[in-house]
C-alpha positions as CSV (number, residue, x, y, z in Angstrom):
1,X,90.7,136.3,108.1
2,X,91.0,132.6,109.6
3,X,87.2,131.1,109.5
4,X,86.4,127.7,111.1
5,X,83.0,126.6,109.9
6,X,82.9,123.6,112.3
7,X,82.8,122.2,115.8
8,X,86.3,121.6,116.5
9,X,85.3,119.0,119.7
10,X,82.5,117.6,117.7
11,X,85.4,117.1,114.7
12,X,87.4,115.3,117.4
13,X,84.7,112.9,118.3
14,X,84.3,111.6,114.7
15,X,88.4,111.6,114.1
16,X,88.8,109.2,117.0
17,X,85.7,107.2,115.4
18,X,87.7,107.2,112.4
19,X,91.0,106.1,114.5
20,X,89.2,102.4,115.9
21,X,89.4,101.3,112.4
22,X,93.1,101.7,111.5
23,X,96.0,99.4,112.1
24,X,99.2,101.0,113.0
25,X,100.8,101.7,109.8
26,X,97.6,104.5,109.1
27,X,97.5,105.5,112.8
28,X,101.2,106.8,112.3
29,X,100.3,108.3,109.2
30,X,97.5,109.8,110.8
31,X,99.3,111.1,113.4
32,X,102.0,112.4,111.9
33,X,100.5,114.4,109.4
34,X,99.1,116.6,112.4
35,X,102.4,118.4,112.4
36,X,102.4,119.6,108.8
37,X,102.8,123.3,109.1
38,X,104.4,123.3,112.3
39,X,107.5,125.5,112.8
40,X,111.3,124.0,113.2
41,X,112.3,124.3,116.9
42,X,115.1,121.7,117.9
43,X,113.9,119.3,120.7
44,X,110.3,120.0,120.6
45,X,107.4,117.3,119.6
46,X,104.3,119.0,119.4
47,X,101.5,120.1,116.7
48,X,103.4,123.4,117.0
49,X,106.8,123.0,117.5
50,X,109.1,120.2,116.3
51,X,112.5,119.1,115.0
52,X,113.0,116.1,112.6
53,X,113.1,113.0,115.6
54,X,109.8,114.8,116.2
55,X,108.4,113.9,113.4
56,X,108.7,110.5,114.3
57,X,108.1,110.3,117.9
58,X,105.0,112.5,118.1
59,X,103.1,110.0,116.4
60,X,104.4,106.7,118.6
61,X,103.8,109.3,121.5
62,X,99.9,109.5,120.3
63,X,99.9,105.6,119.9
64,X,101.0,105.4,123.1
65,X,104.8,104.7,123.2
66,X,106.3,106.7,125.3
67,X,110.0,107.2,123.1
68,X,111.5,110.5,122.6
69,X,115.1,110.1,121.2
70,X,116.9,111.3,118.3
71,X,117.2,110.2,114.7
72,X,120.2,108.3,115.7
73,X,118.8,106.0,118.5
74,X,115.4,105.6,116.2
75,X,117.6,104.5,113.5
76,X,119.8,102.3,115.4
77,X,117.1,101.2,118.5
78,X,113.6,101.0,116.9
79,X,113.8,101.3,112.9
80,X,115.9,98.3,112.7
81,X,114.2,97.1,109.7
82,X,116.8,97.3,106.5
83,X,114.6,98.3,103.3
84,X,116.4,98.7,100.3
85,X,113.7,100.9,98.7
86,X,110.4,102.8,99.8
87,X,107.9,100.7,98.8
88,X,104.4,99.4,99.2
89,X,104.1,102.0,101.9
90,X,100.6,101.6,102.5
91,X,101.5,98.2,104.6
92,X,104.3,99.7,106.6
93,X,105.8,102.0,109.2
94,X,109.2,103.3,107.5
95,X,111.4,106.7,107.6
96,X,114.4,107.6,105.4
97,X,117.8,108.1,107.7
98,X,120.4,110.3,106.2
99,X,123.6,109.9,107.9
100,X,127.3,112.0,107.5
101,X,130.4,109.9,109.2
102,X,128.5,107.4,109.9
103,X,126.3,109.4,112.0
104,X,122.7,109.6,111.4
105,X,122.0,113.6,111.6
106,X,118.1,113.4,110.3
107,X,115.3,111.6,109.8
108,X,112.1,111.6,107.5
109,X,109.3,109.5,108.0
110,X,107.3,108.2,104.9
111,X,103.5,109.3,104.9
112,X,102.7,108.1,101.3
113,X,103.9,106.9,97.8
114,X,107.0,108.3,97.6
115,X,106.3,111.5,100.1
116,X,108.0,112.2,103.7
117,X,107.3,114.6,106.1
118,X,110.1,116.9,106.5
119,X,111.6,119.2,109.8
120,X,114.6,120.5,108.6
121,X,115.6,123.8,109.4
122,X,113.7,127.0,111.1
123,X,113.7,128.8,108.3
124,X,110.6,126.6,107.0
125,X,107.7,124.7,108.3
126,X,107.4,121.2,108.5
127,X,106.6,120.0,104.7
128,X,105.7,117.4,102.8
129,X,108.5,116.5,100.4
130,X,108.9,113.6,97.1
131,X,111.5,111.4,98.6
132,X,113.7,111.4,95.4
133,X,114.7,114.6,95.4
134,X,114.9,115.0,99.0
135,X,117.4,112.5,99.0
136,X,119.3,113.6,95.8
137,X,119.9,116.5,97.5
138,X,121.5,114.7,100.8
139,X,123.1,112.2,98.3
140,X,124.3,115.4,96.3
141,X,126.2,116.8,99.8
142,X,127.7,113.3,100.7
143,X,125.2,111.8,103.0
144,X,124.4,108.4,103.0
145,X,120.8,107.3,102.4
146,X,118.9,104.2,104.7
147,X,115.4,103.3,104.6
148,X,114.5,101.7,107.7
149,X,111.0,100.2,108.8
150,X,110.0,100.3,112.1
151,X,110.3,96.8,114.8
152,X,107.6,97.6,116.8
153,X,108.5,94.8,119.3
154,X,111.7,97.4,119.6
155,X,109.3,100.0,120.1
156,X,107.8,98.5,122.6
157,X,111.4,98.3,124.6
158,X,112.4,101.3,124.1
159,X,109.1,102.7,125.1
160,X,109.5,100.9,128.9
161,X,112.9,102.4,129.0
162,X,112.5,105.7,131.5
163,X,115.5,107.8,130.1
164,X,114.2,107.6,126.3
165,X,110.8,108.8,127.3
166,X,108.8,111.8,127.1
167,X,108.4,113.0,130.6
168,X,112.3,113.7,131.0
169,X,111.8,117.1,129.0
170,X,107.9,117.2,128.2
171,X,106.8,120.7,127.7
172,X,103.1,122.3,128.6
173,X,100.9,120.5,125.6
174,X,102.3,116.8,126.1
175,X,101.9,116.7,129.9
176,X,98.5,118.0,129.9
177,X,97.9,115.3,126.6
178,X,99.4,112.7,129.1
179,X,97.0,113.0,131.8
């Protein structure tokens, strides 16, 4: 038996109370963390459905850049940012990039000290992961590991740009959250 034992719309007013006081790096966080439990489905960005570039445009998307694109184009377009650790995440907007053949074939983005949130596979939910093993495992099965931070004045570009954007394929929930 599922309970709710408050106002839902009432819950919303205070969250976007809570929203006017963050800076970007928390916003992401923020939004991000709405698709924690949200099943694998490839090429879908929503709180239900979502694949790993998901997990990274769904939260731009709710900050209002309009970028949907895969873990390649974010890596190589908008997290241009070389990091050579995970660190004082707090301050920044970052992801992990694993890449086979020097293609990058997924993408993690960081949502706390040494914690991403991971779409993987439909066989489980999107997760919250430790990043070190996470990418001992990728490291393990010959990928390459990047940790990128986000340019936001990329962003921003890629966000104007009509064929990386999320009314090319939008489903139901993201037109209706466009209006």
């Amino acid at each position: 038996m599922v309970l709710v034992v408050v106002n839902l719309k009432a819950l919303a007013e205070y969250e976007e109370d809570k929203l006017k006081g963050m800076g970007a790096p928390r916003m992401f966080r923020f939004f991000a963390m709405k698709l924690l439990d949200a099943e694998y489905v490839m090429g879908k960005e929503n709180i239900f459905e979502t694949d790993c570039s998901g997990t990274v445009c769904w939260p731009l998307f709710c900050m209002g850049l309009n970028i949907r694109c895969t873990a390649e184009y974010l890596y190589n377009h908008v997290y241009i940012h070389h990091l050579r650790e995970i660190q004082h995440y707090y301050h920044r907007v970052s992801a992990v990039f694993y890449g086979e053949r020097r293609a990058i074939t997924h993408v993690s983005p960081v949502v706390g000290r040494g914690v991403v949130l991971d779409a993987v596979n439909p066989e489980q939910p999107v997760q919250l992961k430790a990043v070190a093993p996470v990418v001992g495992w990728y490291e393990d099965h010959g990928f390459e590991i990047h940790y990128r931070e986000i340019d936001w004045t990329a962003a921003l570009k890629v966000a104007e740009m009509t064929e990386h954007s999320w009314e090319r394929e939008s489903d139901a929930m993201l037109r209706e959250l466009m209006r």
